[in-house]
DRENTOR-856712 format. One record per atom (N, C-alpha, C, CB): y, x, z; residue in one letter. Coordinates in pm, whole numbers, plus 50000, padded with zeros to 5 digits. Atoms other than C-alpha are relative to their C-alpha. Last residue first. Glycine has a CB too. Example, Ala and Ser with C-alpha at 12.3 -4.5 7.8 and 13.67 -1.06 7.14 Angstrom:
! DRENTOR-856712
498814991849994s
498945136750714s
501094992350073s
500465004149858s
498815008950000a
495505123050780a
501205009050000a
500034990150125a
This chain:
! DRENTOR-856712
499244998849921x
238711725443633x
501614996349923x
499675013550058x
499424991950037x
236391705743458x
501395005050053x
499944997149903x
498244993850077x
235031678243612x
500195010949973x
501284999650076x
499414988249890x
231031668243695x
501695000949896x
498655020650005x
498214998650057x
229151647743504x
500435012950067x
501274985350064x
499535010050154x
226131627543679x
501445009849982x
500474976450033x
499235005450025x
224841651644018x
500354993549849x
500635006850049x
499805006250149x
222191665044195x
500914998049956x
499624990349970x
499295009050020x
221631688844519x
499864993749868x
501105003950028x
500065013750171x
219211704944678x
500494990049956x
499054992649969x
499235012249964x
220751727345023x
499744995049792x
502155004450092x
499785006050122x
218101752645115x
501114987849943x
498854996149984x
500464992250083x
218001772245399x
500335006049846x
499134995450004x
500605004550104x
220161748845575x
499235013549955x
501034993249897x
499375005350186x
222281765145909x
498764992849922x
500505017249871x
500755012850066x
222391772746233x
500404997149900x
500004988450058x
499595008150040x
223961806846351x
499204985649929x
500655006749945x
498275005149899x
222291830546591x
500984988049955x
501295013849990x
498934988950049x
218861824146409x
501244994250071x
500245001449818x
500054986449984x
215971807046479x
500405009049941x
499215003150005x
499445004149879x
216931773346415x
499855013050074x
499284987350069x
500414986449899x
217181778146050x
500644999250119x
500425014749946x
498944999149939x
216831739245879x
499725017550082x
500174984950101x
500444990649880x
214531730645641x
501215005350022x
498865011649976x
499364990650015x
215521697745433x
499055012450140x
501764994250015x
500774995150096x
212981671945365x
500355015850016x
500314993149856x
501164999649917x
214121647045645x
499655013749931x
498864986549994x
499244988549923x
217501650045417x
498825002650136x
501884993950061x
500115006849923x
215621632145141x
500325011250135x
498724992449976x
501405002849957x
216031653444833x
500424996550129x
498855011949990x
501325001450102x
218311661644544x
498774993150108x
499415018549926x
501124987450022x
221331654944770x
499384992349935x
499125008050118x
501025002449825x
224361638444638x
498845008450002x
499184982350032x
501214993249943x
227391648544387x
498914995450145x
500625013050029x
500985005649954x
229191623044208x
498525008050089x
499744993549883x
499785008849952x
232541636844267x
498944991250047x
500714996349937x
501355005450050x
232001667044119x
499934989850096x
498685010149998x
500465002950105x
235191677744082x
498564996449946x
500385007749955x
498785000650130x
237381666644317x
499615002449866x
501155010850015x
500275007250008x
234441667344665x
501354991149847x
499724997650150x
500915002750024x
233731700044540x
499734986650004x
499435006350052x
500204996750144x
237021713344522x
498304993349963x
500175019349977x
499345006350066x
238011699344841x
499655002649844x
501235002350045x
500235017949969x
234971707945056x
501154991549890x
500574995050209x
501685002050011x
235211744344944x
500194983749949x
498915002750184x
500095000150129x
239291748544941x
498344996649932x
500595013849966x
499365007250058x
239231736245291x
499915003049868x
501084999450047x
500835010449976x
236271756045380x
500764986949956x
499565000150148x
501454999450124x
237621789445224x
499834990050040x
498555010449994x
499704998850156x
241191779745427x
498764999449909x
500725013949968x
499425017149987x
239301768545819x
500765003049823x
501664995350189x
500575013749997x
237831800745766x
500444987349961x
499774997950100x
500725000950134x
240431825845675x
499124987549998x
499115012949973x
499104998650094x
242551815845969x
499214997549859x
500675014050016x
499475013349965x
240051817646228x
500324990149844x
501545003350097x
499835004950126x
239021849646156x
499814987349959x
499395005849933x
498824998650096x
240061859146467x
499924996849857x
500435012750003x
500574995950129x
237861837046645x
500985006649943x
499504989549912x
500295013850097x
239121826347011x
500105008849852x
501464984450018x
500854998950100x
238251856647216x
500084987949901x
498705001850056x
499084984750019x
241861856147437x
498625006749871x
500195013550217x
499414987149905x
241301820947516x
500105013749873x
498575004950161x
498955000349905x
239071798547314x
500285012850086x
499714989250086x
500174995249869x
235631794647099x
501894997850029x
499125018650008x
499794987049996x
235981789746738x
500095008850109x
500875001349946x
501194994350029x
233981758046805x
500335013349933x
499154991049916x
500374990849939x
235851749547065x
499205007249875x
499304995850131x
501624999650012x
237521717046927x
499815014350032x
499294995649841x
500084994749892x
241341707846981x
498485006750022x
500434990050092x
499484984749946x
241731703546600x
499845005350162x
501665000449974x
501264993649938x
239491671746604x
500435014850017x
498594998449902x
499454988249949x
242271646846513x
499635008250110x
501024997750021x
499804998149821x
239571623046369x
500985009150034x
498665006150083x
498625006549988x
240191609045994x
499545003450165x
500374980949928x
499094986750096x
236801631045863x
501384992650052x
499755001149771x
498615006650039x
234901610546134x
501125006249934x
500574995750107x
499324994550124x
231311620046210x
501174989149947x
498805002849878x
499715000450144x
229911599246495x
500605007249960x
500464991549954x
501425004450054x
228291611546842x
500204999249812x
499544981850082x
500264987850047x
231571619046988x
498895005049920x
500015006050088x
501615001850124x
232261582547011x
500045014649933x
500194984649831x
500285016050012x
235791593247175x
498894998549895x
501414990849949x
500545005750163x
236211631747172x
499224988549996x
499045010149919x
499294991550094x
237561651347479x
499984991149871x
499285015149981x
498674998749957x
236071628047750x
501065006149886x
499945009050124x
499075015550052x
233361616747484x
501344997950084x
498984983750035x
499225008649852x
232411656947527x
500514986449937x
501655009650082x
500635010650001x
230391665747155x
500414992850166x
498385003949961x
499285002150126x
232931693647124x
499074985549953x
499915015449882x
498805000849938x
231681706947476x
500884996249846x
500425015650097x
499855010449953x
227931701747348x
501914997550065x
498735000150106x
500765015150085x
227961725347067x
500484985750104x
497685001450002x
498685010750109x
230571747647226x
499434988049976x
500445005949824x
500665008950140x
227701756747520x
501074992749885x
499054985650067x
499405005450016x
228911783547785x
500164993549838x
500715005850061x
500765006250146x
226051801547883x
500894992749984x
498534992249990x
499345014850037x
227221823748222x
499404992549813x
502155004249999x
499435006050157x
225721847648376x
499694986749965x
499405007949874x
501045008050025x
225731861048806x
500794997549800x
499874983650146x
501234991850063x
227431891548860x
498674988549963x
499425013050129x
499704986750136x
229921879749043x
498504998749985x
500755020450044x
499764989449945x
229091840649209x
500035015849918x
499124998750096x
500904987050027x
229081808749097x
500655010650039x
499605002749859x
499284989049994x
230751781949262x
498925008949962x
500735002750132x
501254992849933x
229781747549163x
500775012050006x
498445001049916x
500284995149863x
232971724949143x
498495007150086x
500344988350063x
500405013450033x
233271721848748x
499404997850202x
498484999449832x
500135005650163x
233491762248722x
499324982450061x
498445013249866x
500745015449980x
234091776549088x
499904993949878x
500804989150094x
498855010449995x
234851815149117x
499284988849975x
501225001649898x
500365011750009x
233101848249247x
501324986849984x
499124999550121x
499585002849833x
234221877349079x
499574985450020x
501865001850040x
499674984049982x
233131896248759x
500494996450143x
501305008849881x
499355004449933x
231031862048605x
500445019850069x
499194986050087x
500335003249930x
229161867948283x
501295005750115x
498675002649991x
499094989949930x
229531859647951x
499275000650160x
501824993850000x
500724994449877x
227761840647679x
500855008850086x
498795008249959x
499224989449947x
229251818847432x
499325007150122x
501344994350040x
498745000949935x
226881801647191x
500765008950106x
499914989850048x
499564992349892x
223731816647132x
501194995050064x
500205012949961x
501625008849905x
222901785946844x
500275010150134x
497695003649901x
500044989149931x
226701790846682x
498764993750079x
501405004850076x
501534995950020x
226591760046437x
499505012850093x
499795004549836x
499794987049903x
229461738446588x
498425010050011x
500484992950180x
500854993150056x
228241707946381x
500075012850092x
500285001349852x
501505006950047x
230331680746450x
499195007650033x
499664997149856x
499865010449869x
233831697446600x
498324993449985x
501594984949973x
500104989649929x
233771722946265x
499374991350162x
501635008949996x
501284990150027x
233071693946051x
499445008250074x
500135007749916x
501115003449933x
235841677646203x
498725000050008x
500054993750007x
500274996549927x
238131704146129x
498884988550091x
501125004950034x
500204982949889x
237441710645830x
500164996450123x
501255014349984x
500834999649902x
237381671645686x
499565014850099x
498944994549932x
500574987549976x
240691670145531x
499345003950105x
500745007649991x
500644996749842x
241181628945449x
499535017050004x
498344988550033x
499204999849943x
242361620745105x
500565007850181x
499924989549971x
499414984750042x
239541628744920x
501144998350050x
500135005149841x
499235003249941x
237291600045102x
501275011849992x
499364996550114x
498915008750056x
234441601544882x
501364998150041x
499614989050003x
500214990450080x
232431622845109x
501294996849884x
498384999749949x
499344989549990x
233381599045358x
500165012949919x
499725002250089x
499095005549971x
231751570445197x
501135015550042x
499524988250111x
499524997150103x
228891591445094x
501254996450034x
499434995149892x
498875012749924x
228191595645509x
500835001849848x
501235005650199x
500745009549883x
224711617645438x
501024990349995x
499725006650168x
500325011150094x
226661633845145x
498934997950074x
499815002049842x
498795005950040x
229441648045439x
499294994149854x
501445011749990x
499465010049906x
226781659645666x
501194987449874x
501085011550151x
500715010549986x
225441676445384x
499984992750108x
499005002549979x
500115008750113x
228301694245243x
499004988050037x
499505008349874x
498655003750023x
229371707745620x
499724985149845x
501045018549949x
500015010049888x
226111720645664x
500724988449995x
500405005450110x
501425009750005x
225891739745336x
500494989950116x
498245009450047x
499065007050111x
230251749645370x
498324993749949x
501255013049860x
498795013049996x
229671756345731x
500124994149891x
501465003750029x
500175008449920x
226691780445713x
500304987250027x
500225003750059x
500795005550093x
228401800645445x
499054988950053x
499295010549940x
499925009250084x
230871803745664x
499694995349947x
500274999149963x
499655013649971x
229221816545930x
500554991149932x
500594999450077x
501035006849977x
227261841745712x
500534984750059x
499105008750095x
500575007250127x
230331856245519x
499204991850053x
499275008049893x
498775003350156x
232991867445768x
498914990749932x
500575018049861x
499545011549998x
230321872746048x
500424995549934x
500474997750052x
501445007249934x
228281900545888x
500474983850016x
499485007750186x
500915003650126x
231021917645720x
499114992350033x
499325010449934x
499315007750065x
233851914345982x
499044995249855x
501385007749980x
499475018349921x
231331925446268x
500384986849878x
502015002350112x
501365009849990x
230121952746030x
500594987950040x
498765004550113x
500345003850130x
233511965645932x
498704997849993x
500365008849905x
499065010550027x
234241967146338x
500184995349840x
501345005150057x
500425012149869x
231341990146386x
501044983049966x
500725009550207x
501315006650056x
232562008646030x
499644994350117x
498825009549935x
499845001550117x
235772018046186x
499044991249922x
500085011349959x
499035011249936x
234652025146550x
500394994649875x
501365005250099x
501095008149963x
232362050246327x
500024988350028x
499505003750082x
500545007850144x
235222064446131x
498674993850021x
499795010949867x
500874995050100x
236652070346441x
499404990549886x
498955005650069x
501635002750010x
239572052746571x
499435006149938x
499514989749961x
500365020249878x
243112059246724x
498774996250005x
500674981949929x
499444991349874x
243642099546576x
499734988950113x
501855005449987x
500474985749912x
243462080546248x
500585010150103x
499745008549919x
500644999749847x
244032046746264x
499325013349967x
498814985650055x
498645002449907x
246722041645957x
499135004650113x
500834982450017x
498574988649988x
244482058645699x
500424996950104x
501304999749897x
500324986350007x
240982043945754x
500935011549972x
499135000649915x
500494994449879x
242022012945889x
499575013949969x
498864991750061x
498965000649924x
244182005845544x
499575008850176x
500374982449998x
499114985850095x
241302016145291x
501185001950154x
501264992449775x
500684984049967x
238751995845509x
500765008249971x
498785004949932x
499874996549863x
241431964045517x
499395011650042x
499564990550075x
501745009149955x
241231965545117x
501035004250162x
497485011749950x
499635009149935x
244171978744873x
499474989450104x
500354996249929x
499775017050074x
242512007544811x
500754995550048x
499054989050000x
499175008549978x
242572047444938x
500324984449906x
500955008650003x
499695008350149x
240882072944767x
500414987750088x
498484996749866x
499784989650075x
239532102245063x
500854995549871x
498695006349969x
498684987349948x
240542080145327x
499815005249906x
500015011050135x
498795004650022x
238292051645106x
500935006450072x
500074987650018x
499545005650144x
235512070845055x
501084996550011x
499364989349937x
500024981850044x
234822081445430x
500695003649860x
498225006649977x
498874994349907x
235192044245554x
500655012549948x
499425003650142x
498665005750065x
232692038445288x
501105002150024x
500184989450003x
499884995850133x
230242064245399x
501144993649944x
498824997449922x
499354984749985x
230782051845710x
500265007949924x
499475007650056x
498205006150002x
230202013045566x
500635013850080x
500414980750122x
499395000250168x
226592024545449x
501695003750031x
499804980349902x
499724988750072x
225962042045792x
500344996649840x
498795009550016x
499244995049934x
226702009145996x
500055015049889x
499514999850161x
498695008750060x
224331987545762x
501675014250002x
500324981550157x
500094998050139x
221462014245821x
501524995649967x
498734991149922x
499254983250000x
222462014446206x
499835006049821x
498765014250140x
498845000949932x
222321974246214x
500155019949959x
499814992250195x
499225006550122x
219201976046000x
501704995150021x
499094985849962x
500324985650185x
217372000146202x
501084996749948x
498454997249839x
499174989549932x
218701979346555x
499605010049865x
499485005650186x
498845000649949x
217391949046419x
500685010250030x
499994994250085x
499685001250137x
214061961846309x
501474994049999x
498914990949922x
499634986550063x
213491980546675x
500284989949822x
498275015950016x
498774994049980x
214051946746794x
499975009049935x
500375003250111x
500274990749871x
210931928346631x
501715008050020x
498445014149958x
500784992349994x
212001894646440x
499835012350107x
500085002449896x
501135003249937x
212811858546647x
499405018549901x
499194979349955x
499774994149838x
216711861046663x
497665002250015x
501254980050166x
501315004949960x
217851863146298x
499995000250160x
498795009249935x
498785015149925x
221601872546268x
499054988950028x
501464991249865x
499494997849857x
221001912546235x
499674984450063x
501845005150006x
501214990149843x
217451910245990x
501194994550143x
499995029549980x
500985013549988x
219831880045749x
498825009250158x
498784995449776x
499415007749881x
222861906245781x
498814993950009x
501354990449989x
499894997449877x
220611933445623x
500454985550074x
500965012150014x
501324994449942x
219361913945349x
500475004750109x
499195010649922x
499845010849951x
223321905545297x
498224997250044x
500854989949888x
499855001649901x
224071940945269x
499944984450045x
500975006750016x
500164991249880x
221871954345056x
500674990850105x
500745015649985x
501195003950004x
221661921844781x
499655008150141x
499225003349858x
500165015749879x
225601919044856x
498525000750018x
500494980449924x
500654994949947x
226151957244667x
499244992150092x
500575008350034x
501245000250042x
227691942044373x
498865008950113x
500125006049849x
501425013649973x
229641930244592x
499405001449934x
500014985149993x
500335003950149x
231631963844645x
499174987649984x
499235011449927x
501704995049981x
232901962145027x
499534997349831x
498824987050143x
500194990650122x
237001964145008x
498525006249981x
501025012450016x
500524985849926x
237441942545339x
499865014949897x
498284996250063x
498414996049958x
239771913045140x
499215013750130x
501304980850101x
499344996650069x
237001916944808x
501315005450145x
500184988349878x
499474985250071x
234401919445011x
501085004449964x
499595002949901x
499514994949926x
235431890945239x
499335013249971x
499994993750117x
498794992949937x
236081871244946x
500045007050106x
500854993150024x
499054994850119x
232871874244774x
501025001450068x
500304991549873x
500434986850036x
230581867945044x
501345007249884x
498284998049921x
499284994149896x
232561837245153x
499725013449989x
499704995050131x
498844999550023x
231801821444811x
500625008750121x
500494986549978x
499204990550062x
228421836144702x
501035000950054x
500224998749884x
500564985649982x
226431819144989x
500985012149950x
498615001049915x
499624996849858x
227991784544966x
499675014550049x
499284990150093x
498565003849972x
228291780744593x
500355005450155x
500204982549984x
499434998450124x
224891788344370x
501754995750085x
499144987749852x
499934986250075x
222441803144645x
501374997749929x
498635003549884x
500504990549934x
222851772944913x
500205014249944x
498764996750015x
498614994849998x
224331748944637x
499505008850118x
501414988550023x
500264994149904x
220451750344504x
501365001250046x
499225011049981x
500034984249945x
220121732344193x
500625002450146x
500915010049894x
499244999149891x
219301698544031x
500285015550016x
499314993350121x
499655010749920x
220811702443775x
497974993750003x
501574987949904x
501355008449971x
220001737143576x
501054987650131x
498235014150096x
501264989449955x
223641758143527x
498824989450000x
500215008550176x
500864998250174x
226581743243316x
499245007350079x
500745008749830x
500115012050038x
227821725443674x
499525001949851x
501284992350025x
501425009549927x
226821756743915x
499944987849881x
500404991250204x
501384999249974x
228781778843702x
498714995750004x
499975001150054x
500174997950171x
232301763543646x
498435002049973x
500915015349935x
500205012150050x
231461755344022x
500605000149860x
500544989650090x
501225000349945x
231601794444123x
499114983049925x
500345000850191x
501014998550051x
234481799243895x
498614995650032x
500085009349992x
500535009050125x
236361771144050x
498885008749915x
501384995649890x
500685012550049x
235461786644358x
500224990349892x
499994993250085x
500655000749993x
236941820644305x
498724986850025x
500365007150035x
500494998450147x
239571809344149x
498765001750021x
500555011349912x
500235013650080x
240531788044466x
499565004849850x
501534989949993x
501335012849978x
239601814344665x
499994990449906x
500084990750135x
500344992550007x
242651839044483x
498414991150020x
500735010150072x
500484998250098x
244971815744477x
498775008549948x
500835002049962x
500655013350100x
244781809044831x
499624996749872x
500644991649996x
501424997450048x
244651844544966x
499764983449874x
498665000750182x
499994991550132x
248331843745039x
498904998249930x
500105014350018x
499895014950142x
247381812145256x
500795008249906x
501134981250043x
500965006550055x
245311840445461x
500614989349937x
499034996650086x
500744987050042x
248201863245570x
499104993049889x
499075008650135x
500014999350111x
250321827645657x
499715017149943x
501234993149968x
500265016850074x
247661818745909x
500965005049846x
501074981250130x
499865015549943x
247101853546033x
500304990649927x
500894997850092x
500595009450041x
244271877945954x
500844989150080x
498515001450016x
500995005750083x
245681908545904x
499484991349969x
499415002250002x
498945001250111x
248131911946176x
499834992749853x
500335013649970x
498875011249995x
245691906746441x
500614992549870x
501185006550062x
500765013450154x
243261936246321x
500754984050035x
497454995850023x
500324996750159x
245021960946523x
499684992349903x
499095007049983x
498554996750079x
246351941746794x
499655006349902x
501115008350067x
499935011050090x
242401931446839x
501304999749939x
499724987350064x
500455000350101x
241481966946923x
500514988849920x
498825000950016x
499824994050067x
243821971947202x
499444997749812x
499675008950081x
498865003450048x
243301936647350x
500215015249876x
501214997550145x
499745012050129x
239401944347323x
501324995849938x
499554986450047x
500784999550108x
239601974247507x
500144996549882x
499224995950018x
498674996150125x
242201968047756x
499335003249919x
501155011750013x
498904989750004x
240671946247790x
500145005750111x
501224995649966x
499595004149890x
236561933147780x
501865007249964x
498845006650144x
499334991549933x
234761940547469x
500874993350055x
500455009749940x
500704993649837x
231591923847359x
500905012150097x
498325009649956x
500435016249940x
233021904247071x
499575003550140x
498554990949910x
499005009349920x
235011935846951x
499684983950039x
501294999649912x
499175003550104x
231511951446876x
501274997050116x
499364986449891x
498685008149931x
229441973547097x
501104999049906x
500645007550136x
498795000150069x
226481985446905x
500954990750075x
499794996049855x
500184989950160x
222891995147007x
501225000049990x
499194994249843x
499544988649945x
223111976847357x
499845013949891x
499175001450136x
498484998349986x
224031944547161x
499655012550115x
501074983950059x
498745000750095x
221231947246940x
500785004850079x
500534986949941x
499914987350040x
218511955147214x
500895003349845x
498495004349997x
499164992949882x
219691922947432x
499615015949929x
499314996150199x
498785003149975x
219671899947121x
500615011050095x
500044986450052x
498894991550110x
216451912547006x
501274999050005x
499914996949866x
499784988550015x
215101903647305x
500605009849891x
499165002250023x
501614997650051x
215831869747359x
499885016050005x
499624993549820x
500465012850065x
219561852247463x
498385002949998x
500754997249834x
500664999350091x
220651880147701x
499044990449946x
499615008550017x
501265003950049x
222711870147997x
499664999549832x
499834986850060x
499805005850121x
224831896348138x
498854990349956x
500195010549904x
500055013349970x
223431900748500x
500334991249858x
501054997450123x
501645003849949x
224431937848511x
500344986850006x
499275006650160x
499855009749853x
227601941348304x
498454994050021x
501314984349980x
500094991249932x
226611961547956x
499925001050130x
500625004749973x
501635002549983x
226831933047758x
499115007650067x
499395000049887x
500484986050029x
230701932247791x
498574999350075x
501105012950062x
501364997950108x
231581898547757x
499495010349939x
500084993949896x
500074989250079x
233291891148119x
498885000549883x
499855010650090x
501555003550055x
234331861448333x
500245007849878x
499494982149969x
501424997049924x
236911867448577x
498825000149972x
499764994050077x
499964980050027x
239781868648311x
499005005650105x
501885009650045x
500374992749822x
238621830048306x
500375014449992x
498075000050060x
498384996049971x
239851811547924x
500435006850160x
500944984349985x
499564993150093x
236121809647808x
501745006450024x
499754990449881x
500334987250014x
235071798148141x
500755005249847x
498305000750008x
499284990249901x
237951773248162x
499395009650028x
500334995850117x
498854992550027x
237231760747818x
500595005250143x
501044990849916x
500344992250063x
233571750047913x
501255010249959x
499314993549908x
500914985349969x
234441737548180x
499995012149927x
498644997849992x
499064990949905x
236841711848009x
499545009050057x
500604994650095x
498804993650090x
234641706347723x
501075006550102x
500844987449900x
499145006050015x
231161699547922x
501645006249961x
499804993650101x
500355011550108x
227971718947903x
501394989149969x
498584990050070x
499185009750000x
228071747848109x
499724995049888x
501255002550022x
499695006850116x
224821764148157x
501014991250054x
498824993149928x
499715012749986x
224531790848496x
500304991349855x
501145000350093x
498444996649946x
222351821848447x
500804980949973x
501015017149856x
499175019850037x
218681818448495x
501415000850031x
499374983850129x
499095000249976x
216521852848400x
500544983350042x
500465007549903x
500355007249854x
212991849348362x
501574999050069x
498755011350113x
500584990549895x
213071868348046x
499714998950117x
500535008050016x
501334998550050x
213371841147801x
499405014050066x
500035000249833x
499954989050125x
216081824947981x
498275005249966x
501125016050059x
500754986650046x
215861798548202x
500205006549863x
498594997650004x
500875004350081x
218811772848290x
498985013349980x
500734994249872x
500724986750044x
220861766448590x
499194998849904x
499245006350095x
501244995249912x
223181739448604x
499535012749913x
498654987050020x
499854991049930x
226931726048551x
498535000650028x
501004998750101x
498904991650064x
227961697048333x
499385014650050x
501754996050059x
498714994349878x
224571686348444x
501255005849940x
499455013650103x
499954996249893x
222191675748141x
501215000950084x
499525009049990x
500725008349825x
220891655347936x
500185009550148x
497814998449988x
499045008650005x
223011670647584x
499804989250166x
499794991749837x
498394994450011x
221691704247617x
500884984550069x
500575004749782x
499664997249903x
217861692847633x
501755006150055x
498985007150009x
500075013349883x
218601665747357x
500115011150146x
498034987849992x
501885002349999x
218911697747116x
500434992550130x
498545017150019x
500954988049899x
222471695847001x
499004995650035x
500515005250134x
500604996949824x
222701671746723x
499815012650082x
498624995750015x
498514995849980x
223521678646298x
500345002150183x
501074985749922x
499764985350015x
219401681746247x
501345000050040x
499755006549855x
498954997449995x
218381647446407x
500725013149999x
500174994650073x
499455011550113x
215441638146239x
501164997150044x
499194986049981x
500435003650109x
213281662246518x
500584984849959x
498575001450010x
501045007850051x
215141669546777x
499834995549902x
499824992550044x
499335013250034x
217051700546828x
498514991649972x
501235001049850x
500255008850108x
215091731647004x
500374984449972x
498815000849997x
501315010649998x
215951746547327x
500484992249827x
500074985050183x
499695013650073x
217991782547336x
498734987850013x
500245004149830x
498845001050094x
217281781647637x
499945013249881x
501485000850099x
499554986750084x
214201777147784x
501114997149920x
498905005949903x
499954996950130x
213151742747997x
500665016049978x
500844988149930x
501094997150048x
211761744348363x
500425003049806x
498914986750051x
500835014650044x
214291716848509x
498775007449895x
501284985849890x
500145003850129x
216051747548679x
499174992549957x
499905007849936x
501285000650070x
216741757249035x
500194994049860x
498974991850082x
């Protein structure tokens, strides 16, 4: 049975960085309601949580009766478009050896010169632009957008289309049929593109999948998987590098603390994924000694399994000197994030360039003040108003 609350459940008010109290009061292990009447089991604790994510008995194909669906636009998205997040192997392994290669550690510290121009331009910008101003529009928005045009080969001057769309996919409260338009709008730009670049060929990951995988993937499978990378690529990061800034001029001290590389305990803090991991069970097995059974679903919560005080001593405080790399919040096992890599780099070059040359930067406004999007797959700032005295020159 269930204590009556709805998942997702709402953080408490004047603690925006927090999972929502109902998350954090509960059972490593219970049932929770959904918004259809559904109740699939909530894990909540770090070791659990990483043995569903690392279970070959527990499945994230959305298609499996019992899957649990966050709301409704969630469950008429993902039967519109099956990404590589919702594929089971040999599926998913097939697909992910493809795009593997592409995004590993030293793939992405090629890229480094390349971010780091792009954010000094960005903060060349912001610091001869109006003070206060908006690092939301003027740093965290542009910067992940930009490079994962430039390393997908999506024109950015086209970001106004496709970043309107992502904001319809990554919402959770408008109507479905407008989700599923703007998912099959998105999908037919980047076919067209797909289509373009076999016929003319770049140096981009679209140019590459669209020569080497023919006869392997359509130019649909193609663009499906150049949504995923477009959608996610830019939004979660951009997510991380607002969130991220204002956790880190809440605790100036640490902000200040340029010695210390706060990515991954940022990531460990904040873990903005509001759906978190969902799957559901393909045989019966025991998670934390309850035994769930097939076909029942699973909710497997990063937020709170990265807030475990078994895993993470005074898990409560922010500690840029924590060794917080073991953290979930790219998830685990055989779905742990492939764009891993890139991340944890844009966010290091973010946080470091910002806390190097504008040293005195704090917010413009009382962090009570801030609006926060809780209704949406990822959590984030709206707005992030900042100030600052000076600033450095790169």
């Amino acid at each position: 049975m269930t204590d009556g609350e709805t998942f997702p459940m709402a953080r408490a008010a004047g603690c925006p960085f927090a999972p929502a109290p109902g998350l954090t009061s509960r059972a490593p292990v219970s049932r929770v309601r959904l918004w259809d009447g559904t109740e699939p089991w909530l894990i909540t604790r770090y070791a659990e949580v990483r043995a569903v994510l690392a279970d070959p008995r527990v499945s994230v194909d959305v298609t499996q009766p019992g899957f649990p669906h966050t709301n409704a636009v969630s469950k008429a998205r993902d039967a519109q478009m099956k990404t590589l997040m919702q594929m089971d192997p040999p599926e998913h392994t097939a697909q992910r050896r493809i795009l593997a290669p592409e995004f590993t550690v030293r793939k992405m510290a090629a890229l480094r010169p390349r971010i780091q121009q792009l954010v000094d331009d960005l903060l060349d910008r912001l610091l001869a632009g109006p003070n206060p101003a908006d690092l939301v529009e003027a740093f965290a928005m542009p910067l992940p957008s930009l490079v994962i045009c430039e390393l997908l080969g999506v024109p950015y001057a086209d970001r106004d289309f496709f970043q309107g769309v992502a904001r319809t996919l990554v919402m959770d409260d408008p109507d479905p049929a407008r989700a599923v338009a703007a998912s099959e709008e998105l999908n037919a730009y980047l076919e067209d593109l797909v289509a373009a670049k076999a016929a003319e060929p770049g140096d981009d990951l679209l140019s590459k999948l669209a020569v080497e995988q023919v006869g392997t993937m359509t130019r649909h499978e193609i663009a499906v998987l150049g949504q995923l990378l477009l959608v996610a690529g830019h939004d979660t990061t951009a997510a991380m590098i607002a969130l991220g800034t204002a956790v880190l001029l809440t605790h100036p001290e640490q902000f200040r603390d340029a010695s210390a590389d706060p990515v991954e305990e940022l990531l460990r803090y904040l873990s903005i994924t509001h759906t978190e991991a969902r799957r559901v069970a393909l045989e019966d097995l025991e998670i934390g000694g309850q035994l769930i059974r097939a076909g029942e679903g699973i909710v497997a919560v990063k937020s709170t399994a990265n807030r475990d005080p078994l895993a993470f001593p005074d898990p409560d405080r922010v500690d840029v000197r924590r060794s917080a790399r073991h953290h979930v919040a790219f998830g685990y096992g055989r779905h742990l994030c492939l764009g891993a890599p890139l991340a944890r780099l844009e966010l290091e070059i973010a946080y470091s360039a910002l806390r190097g040359r504008v040293p005195t930067l704090e917010l413009a406004v009382p962090l009570d003040r801030l609006e926060f999007k809780e209704n949406a797959i990822f959590y984030s700032v709206r707005e992030l108003p900042i100030t600052w005295r000076g600033g450095r020159a790169r």
